[in-house]
C-alpha positions as CSV (number, residue, x, y, z in Angstrom):
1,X,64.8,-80.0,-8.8
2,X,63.6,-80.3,-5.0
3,X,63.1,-84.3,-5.7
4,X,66.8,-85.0,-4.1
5,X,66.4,-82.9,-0.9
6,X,64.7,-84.2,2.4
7,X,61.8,-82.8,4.0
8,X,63.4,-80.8,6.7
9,X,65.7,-79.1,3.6
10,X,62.6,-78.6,1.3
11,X,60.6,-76.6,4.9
12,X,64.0,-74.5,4.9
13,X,63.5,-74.1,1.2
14,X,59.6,-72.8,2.0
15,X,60.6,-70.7,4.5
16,X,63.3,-68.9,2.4
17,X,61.2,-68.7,-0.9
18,X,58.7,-67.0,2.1
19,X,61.5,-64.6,3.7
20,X,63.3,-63.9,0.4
21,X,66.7,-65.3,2.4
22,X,67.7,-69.0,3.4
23,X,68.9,-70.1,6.5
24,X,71.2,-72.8,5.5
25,X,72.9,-73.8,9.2
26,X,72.3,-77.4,8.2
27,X,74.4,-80.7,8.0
28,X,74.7,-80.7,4.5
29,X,73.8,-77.2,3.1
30,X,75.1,-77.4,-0.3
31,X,71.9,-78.9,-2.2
32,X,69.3,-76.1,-0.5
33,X,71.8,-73.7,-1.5
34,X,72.0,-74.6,-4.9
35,X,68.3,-74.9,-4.9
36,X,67.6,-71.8,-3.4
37,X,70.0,-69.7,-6.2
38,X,67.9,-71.6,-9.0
39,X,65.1,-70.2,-7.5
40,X,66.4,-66.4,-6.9
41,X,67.8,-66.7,-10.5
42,X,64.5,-67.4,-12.3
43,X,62.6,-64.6,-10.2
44,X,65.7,-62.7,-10.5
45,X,65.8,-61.7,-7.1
46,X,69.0,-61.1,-4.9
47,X,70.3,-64.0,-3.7
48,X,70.3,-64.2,0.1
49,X,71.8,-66.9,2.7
50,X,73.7,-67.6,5.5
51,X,75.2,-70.6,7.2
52,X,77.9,-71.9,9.9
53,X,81.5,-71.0,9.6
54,X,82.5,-74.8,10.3
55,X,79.8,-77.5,11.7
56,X,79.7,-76.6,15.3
57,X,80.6,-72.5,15.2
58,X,78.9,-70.1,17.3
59,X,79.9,-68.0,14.4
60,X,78.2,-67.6,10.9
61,X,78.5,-66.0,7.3
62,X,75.7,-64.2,5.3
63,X,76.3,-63.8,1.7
64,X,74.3,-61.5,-1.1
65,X,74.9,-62.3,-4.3
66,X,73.2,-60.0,-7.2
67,X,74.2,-62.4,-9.7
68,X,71.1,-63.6,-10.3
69,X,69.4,-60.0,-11.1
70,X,70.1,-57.7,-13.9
71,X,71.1,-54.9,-11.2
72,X,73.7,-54.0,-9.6
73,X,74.1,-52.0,-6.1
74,X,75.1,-48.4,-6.2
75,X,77.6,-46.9,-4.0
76,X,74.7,-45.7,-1.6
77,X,73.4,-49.4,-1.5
78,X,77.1,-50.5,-0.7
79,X,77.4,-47.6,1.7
80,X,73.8,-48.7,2.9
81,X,74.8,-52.6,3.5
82,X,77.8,-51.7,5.0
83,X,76.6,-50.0,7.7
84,X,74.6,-53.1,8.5
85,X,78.0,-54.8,10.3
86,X,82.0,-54.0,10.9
87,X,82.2,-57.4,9.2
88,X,80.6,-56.5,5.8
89,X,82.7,-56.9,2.6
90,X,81.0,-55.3,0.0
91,X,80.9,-54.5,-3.9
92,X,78.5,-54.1,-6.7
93,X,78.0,-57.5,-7.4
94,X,77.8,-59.0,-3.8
95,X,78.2,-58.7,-0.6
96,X,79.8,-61.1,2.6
97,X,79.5,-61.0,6.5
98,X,82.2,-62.8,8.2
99,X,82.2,-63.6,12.1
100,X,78.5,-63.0,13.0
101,X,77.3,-64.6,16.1
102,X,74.7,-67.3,15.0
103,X,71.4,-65.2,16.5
104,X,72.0,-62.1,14.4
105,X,72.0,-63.5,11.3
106,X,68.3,-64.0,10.6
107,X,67.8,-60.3,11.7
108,X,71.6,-59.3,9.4
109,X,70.4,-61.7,6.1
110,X,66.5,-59.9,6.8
111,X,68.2,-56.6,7.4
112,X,70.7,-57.5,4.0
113,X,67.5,-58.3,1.8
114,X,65.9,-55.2,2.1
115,X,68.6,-53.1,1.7
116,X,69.7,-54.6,-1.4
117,X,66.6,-54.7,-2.7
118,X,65.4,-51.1,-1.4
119,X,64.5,-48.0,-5.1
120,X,67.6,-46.2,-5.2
121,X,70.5,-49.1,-3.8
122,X,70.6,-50.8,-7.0
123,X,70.4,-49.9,-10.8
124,X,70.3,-52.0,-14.1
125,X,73.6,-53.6,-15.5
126,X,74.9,-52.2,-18.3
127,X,77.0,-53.2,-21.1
128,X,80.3,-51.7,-22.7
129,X,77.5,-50.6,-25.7
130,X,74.9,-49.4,-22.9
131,X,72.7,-52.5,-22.9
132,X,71.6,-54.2,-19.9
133,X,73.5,-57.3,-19.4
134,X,77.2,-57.3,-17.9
135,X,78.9,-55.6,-15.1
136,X,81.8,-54.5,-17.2
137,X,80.2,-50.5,-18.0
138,X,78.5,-50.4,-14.4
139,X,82.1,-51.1,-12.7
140,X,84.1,-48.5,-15.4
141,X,81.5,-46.0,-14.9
142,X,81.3,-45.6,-10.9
């Protein structure tokens, strides 16, 4: 998996798989990315990173994504991880912040983690039958 990716990307990949979020502000973020959500998905853990609007922006986006757990947030974690920043666009399935200045977002995607991942801001999936599985019950029933 990590045998295409450069040292420098695999350190960032170490340091994620450490903080539980990636900093992807790199040249070519893409592969660590994809890396990274392999890894969230098989732990199924939220999945957690953040990178440059365009190549030299003092600006940056976080993203959450809960894909790759069987939970989804409730409206108190939603409630919870939009309170984080005026930017936050969030739902049960993920969450984005839009427009952060570059040194907040270790702190915001830290800040994002622990929230999402916080008893009582998430709850399992549910199918249409009430089996864990899809987001189609959990979004009909909230």
């Amino acid at each position: 998996m990590d045998a295409k990716i450069g040292r420098r990307a695999l350190r960032r990949l170490e340091a994620a798989r450490h903080n539980g979020y990636l900093d992807a502000i790199c040249a070519e973020p893409s592969e660590i990315v994809r890396a990274h959500g392999r890894w969230c998905w098989r732990l199924r853990i939220p999945f957690v990173w953040f990178e440059r609007q365009s190549p030299r922006s003092r600006y940056g986006s976080l993203y959450l994504e809960m894909f790759s757990t069987v939970h989804t947030l409730t409206p108190a974690g939603q409630r919870a991880l939009r309170e984080l920043s005026d930017h936050a666009t969030v739902s049960a399935g993920h969450g984005c912040w839009r427009g952060i200045p570059i040194p907040e977002l270790d702190r915001l995607a830290r800040e994002a983690y622990r929230k999402a991942t916080q008893a009582g801001n998430y709850r399992p999936q549910t199918t249409d039958a009430g089996k864990p599985g899809t987001r189609t019950a959990v979004a009909a029933a909230a």
